[in-house]
N, C-alpha and C positions, 0 to 999 in steps of 0.2 A: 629795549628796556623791558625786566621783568614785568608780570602784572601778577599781585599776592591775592591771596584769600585768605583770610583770619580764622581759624576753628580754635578748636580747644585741646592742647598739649595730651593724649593719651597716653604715647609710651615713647620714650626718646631716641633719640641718634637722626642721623643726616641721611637721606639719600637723594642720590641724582640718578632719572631713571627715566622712561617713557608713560604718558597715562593710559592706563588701559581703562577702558570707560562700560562700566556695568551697568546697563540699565536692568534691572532684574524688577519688571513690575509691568502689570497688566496694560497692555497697550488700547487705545483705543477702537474701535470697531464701528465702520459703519453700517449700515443695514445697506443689503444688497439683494433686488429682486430676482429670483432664476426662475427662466419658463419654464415651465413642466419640459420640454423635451432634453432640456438639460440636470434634469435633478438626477438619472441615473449618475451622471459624470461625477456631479460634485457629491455623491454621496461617497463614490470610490474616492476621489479628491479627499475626503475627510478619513479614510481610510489607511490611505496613502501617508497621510502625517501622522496618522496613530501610529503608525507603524515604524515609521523613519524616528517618532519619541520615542518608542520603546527600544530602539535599537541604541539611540543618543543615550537612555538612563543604561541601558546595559553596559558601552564604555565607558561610561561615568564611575559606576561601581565597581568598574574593574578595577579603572585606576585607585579608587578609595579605596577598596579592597588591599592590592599592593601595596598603599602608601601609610596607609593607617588601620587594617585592619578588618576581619569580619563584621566588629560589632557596629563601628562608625559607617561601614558601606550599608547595611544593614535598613538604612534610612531610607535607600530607594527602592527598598521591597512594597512598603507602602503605595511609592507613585508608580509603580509597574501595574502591581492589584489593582490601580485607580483606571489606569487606560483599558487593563483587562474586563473590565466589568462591563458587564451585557448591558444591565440598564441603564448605563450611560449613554453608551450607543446607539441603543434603539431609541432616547431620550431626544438625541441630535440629530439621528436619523428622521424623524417624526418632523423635527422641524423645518429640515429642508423640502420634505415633501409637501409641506404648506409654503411651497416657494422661498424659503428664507436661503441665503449663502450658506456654507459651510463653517465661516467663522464669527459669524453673527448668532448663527444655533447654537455651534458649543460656546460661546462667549454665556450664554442666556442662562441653558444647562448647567456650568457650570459656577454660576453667579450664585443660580438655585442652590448648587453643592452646597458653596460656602457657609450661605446661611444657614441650611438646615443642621451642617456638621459646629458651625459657633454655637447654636442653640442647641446643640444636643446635650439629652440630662447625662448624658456619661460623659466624664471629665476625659478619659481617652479620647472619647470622639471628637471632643471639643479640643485635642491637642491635633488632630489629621490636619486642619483649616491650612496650617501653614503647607501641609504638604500638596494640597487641592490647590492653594494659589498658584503652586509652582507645577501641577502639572498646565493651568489653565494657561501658564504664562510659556511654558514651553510648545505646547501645540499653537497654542495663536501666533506666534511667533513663527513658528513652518507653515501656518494657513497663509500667514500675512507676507511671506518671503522675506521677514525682517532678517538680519544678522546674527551669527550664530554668536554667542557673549559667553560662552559656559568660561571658568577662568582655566577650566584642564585643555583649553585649545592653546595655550601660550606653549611654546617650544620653551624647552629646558633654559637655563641663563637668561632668561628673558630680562630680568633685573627690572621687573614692570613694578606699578605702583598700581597696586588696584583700588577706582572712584567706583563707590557706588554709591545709592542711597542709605541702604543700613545691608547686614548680611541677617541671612536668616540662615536657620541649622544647616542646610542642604549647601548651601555655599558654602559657609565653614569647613564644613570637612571636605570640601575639594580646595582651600587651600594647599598648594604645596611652595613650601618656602625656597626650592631648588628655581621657581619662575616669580613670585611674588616678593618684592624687596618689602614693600611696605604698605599699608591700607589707609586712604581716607574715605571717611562717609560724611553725607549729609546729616544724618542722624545722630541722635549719643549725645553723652557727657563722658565725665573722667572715670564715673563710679558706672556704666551702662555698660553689658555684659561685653562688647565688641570690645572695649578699651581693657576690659580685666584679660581678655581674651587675646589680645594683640601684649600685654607685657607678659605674661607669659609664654606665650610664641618666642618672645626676644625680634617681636619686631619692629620697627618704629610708624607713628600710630598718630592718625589726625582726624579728631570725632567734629561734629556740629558745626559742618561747615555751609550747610544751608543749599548752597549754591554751586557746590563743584560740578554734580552731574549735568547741570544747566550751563554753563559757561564753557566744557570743553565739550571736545567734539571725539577726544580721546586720537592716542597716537603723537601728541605734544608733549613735548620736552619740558621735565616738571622736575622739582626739586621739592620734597616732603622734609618739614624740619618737625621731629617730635616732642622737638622740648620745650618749642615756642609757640605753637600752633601755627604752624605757616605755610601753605601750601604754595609755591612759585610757579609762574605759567612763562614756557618760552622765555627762561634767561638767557641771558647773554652770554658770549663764553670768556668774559672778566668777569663776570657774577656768576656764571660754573665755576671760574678757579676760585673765587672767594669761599665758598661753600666746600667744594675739596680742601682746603685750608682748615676753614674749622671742623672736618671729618678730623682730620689728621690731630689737631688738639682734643679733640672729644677721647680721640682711639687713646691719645697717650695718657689722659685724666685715667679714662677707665680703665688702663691699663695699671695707673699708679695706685688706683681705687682695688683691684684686686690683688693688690700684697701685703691689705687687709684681711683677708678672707682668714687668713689663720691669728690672727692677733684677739683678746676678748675687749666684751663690747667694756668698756670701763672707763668711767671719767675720773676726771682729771682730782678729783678730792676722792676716787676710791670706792664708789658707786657703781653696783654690778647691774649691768642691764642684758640680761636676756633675748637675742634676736632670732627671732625662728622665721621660715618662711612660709608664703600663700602658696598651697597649690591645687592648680586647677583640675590636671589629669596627671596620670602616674609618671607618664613622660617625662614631665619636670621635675619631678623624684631627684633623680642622680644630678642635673643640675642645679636645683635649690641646697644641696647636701658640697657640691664643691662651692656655693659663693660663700660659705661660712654660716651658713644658718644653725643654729642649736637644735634643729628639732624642726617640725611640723606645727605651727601656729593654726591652719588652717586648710584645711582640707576637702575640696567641694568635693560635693557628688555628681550634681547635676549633670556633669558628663556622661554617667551613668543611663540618663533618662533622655534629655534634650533631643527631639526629632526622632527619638527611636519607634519601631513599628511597637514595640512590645517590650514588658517592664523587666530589665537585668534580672537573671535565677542567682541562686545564691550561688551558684559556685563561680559565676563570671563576678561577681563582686567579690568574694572572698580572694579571687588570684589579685584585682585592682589594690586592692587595701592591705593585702601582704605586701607588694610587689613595692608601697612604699615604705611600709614598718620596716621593709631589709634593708634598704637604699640607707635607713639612719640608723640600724645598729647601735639599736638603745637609745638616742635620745628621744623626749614625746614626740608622739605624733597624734596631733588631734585632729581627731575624722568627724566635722558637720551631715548628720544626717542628712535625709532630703530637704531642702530650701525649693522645691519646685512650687510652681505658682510665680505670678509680679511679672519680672521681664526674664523669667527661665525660661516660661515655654513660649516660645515665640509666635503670635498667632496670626501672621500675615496681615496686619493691620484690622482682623477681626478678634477683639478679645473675651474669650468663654464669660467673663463677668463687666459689667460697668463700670467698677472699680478694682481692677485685677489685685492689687497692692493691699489694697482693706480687705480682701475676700479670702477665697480658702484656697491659703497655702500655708507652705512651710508643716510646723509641728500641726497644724489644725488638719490639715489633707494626710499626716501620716497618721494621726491618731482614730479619723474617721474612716479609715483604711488599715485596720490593723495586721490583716494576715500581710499587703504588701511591706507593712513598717518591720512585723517582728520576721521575714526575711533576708532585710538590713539587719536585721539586727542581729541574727543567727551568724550573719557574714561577718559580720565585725568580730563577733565574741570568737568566732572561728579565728581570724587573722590576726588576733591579741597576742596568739601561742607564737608569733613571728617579730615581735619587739613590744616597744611601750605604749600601748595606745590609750589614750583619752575620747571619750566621745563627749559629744557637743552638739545640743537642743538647738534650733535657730525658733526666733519671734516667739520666743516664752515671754508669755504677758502676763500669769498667774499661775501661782504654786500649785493649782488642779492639772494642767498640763505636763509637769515635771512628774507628779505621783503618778497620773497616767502613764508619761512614756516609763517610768523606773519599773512598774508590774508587768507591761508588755516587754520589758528586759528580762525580768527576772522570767516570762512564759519562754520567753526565747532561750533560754540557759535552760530550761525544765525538757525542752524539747530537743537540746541536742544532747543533756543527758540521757535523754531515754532510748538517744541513735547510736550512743558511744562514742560520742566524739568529743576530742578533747578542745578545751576552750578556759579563759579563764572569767571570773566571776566578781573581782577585786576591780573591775575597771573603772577609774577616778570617770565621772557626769559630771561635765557640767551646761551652763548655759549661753546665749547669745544676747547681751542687753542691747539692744537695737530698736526701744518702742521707748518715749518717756515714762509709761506706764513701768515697765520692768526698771528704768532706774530711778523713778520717785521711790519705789516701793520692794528696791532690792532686799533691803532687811527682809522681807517675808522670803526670799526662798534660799539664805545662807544655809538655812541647817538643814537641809533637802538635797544642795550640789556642792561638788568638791570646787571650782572654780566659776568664774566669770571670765567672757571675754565679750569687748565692746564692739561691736558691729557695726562702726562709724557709717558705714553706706549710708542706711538705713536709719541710723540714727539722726543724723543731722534729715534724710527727706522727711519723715516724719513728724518729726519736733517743728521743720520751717514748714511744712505740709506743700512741700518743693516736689515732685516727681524727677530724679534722679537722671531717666532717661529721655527729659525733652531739652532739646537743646535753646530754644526760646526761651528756658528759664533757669538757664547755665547760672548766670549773673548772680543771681539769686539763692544758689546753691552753693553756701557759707558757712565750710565747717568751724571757722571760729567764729560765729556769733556766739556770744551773749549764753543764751539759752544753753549751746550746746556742750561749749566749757562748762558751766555750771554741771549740766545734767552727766559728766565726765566725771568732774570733781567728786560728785555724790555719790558714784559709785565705785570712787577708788575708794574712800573715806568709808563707803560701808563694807566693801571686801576686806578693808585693814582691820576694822572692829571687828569681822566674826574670824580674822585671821586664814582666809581662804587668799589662791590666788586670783587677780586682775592685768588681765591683757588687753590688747586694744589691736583686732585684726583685720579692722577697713581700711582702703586705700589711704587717709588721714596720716597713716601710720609710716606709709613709704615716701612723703612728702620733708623735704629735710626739716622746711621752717616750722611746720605741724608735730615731728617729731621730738621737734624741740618743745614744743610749747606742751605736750605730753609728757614727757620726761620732767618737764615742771610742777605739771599735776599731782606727780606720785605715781606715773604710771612706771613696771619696771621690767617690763615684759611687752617688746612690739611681733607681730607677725606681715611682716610687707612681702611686696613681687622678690621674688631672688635676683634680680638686677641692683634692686633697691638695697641689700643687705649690705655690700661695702657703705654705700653714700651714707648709711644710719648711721652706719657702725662710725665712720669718720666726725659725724656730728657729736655722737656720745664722747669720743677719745677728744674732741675737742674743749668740753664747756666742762664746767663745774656743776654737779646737780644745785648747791646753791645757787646759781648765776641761774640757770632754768627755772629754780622756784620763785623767785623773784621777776623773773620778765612773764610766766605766767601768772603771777600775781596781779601784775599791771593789765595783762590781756584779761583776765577776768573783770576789772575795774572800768575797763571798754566799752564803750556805748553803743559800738558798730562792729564790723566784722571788721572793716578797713580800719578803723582804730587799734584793735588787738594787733592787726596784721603788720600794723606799722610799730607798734612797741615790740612785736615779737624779732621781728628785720633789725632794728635798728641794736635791740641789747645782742642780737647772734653775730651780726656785722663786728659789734664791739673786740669779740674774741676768735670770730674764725674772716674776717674781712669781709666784705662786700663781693660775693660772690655771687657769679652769676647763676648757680644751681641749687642757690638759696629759693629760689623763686620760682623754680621750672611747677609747671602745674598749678599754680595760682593765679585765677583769673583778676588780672589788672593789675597786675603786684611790678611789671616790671615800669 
């Protein structure tokens, strides 16, 4: 008999596979006294592992290198430079000669790193921390003769499942999807970078499971369900065929789902809606453009920056941001400047600020930063002359932010003027409403941006003042409360009045029964994962926008999130049946 673990639905489909079990976090260490006639040994001892890590980050890189490129391998220049440096060395060296072990020293040394590099006044240094974790955790791990866990040791077809606790950059980019079926973590929710991360991979995906690294011992026969939150331990193999069964119905849904991809999104009384897609990195370009996306909805950067030693030049961003203007040959593509800061830059469980979320990111770290903002910005105006591009402000809270970034636009077009290069100038701004602040108070910046688009992530953490990424208060992270329909409504209602467009490009969007309940709002333009573009697209060809205005009516009229949730179900059941994918990704809905 199976034994399950409950997490929370990230990104869907079945797999049955083996676990491979990551523990990727600093191990314990006990103090160990050596006599002096032994401290030459272990200081070579300490030596010896330095040496055998930098040879392990050297294959590492290679394969990233091959698999994804210079700029993603690029990440473990940082942790080479880390083993390289002298006064690390002499730092751990020092220690053993006062009798300490070899991995008791560098454990010590490097605890000292962390701290100093969290508290550092430079926001780069304050981004190293995660890379210092990960040298600390790969050398103690050779001192300690623990098990080698890197995921690039899995032979090709492995069809693994990889458990860990959460992924930090360094592991990211060593996924290769040729050995990796599908990812669960202890960590996360649905909106926490891992899960945005995993649906655009197209891989199937189980966050905030608490307890998986604890309960297996890895190498167990497991079964990842994405759409349920379900992780299976050691089924049986009648509960393997059961699960290969609903693969085979899933495969033929989303087979039936994609011969939508060419049909428009249009309901049933004659209502055009708009479906673009999220994309993460350029890669998803060609696939977000074949599930029938209109366009580019949303377009992070953060790939750009995330773990890197040093910040993109503009010509590697300018190839990034054409490379998906071509992929849509004409339709928009809206590119979000940097959103770094909150849970982009990942800082090994040391965060540069007390409140990374309230503190400086997004539009406040580019504007405070001008020469690296107007370099994005050079890049984009560059990559315009390759299709339709829109740019897009994240966490604009106040109409002084927007006139700010518009003048370091217009410096930015003044300076590739002067270089001769051609760019264009007309390019529609707009913003990201993602703060209550920006949608009590959208009227002040209509006549400043060409659109709005809603940032549901962020909007619903902020407004329930929920932190997105803990899984402890999943429950509680309710994009139909109350509040957040409200603060929706107000700023469709004020995009309508100053006659600007209003899109809606948080995950909210990809969710069919939320989709629906926005299409009720007056929203007419979604941007979701390109997996999710058929499922939209079938809910829109299903209902009547009147039938949507009316059951979000009632969900606004809600007293609870689970009140809305239940007039939203029960009036979509009415016209598309009780479907089971009504539900996928709503915590307790089923």
């Amino acid at each position: 008999m199976e034994r399950q673990i409950r997490g929370i639905p990230a990104s869907p489909g079945i797999v049955v596979g083996h676990a491979h079990l990551l523990r990727w976090e600093v191990p314990d260490v006990r103090h160990r006294i050596v006599p002096d006639e032994a401290i030459p040994a272990e200081i070579d001892r300490l030596h010896r592992a330095l040496e055998r890590a930098r040879e392990r980050l050297r294959q590492v890189r290679a394969r990233v290198e091959a698999s994804a490129g210079p700029e993603e391998a690029a990440i473990f220049d940082v942790q080479l430079s880390i083993l390289d440096d002298a006064e690390l060395t002499r730092g751990v060296e020092e220690l053993i000669r006062q009798n300490m072990g070899a991995e008791k020293a560098f454990d010590v040394i490097m605890l000292e790193w962390r701290n100093r590099f969290a508290r550092h006044a430079a926001a780069m240094l304050r981004e190293r921390v995660g890379d210092v974790t990960d040298v600390h955790i790969r050398v103690l791990s050779l001192l300690l003769d623990l098990p080698d866990r890197d995921p690039v040791t899995l032979p090709p077809g492995s069809n693994a499942i990889l458990v860990t606790h959460d992924l930090t950059p360094s592991l990211t980019v060593q996924l290769d999807r040729s050995t990796i079926a599908a990812i669960a973590t202890d960590a996360g929710t649905r909106t926490a970078h891992v899960a945005i991360l995993a649906r655009s991979l197209g891989l199937p995906a189980v966050v905030g499971l608490r307890t998986a690294t604890a309960e297996l011992q890895g190498g167990e026969r497991v079964v990842l369900d994405g759409g349920t939150g379900m992780l299976a331990i050691n089924p049986t193999d009648e509960e393997i065929a059961a699960y290969h069964e609903r693969q085979r119905e899933e495969a033929v849904a989303e087979a039936a789902l994609a011969d939508l991809a060419a049909l428009e999104a249009i309901t049933l009384d004659g209502v055009r809606i708009t479906l673009r897609a999220n994309v993460d990195i350029p890669e998803d370009a060609e696939a977000a453009a074949r599930s029938g996306a209109e366009g580019v909805g949303l377009m992070r950067t953060e790939f750009l920056v995330v773990g890197r030693p040093n910040m993109p030049d503009e010509d590697e961003q300018y190839r990034a941001y054409r490379r998906v203007l071509e992929a849509f040959e004409g339709h928009p593509v809206i590119i979000r400047t940097f959103d770094i800061g909150g849970d982009k830059l990942p800082m090994g469980g040391f965060p540069s600020e007390p409140n990374p979320f309230l503190g400086w990111r997004a539009i406040r770290m580019c504007l405070d930063q001008p020469e690296m903002f107007r370099t994005q910005l050079r890049a984009l105006l560059r990559a315009s002359m390759h299709g339709n591009l829109r740019i897009m402000l994240p966490l604009i809270v106040t109409l002084d932010e927007v006139r700010a970034a518009r003048r370091l636009l217009d410096e930015a077009a003044r300076e590739l003027t002067e270089r001769g290069i051609p760019h264009r100038v007309d390019i529609p701004l707009g913003v990201m409403i993602e703060t209550p602040a920006a949608a009590v108070a959208g009227d002040t910046l209509t006549r400043d941006v060409d659109f709005f688009s809603i940032g549901t992530n962020d909007l619903v953490q902020y407004t329930l003042a929920v932190d997105r990424g803990n899984a402890n208060l999943a429950p509680r992270y309710t994009p139909l409360h109350p509040a957040v329909l409200r603060l929706i409504q107000r700023t469709v209602e004020v995009a309508t009045l100053a006659d600007i467009d209003v899109a809606v490009c948080g995950e909210m969007a990809s969710q069919p029964l939320m989709a629906f309940a926005l299409l009720g709002l007056g929203v007419r333009q979604l941007s979701v994962a390109p997996r999710s573009v058929p499922l939209v697209k079938r809910i829109v060809r299903s209902v009547t926008a009147s039938h949507a205005k009316l059951a979000a009516s009632a969900a606004l009229r809600a007293l609870t999130a689970d009140d809305a949730r239940e007039e939203l179900a029960r009036r979509l059941a009415d016209v598309v049946g009780d479907a089971p994918f009504l539900y996928d990704g709503l915590p307790g809905a089923r």
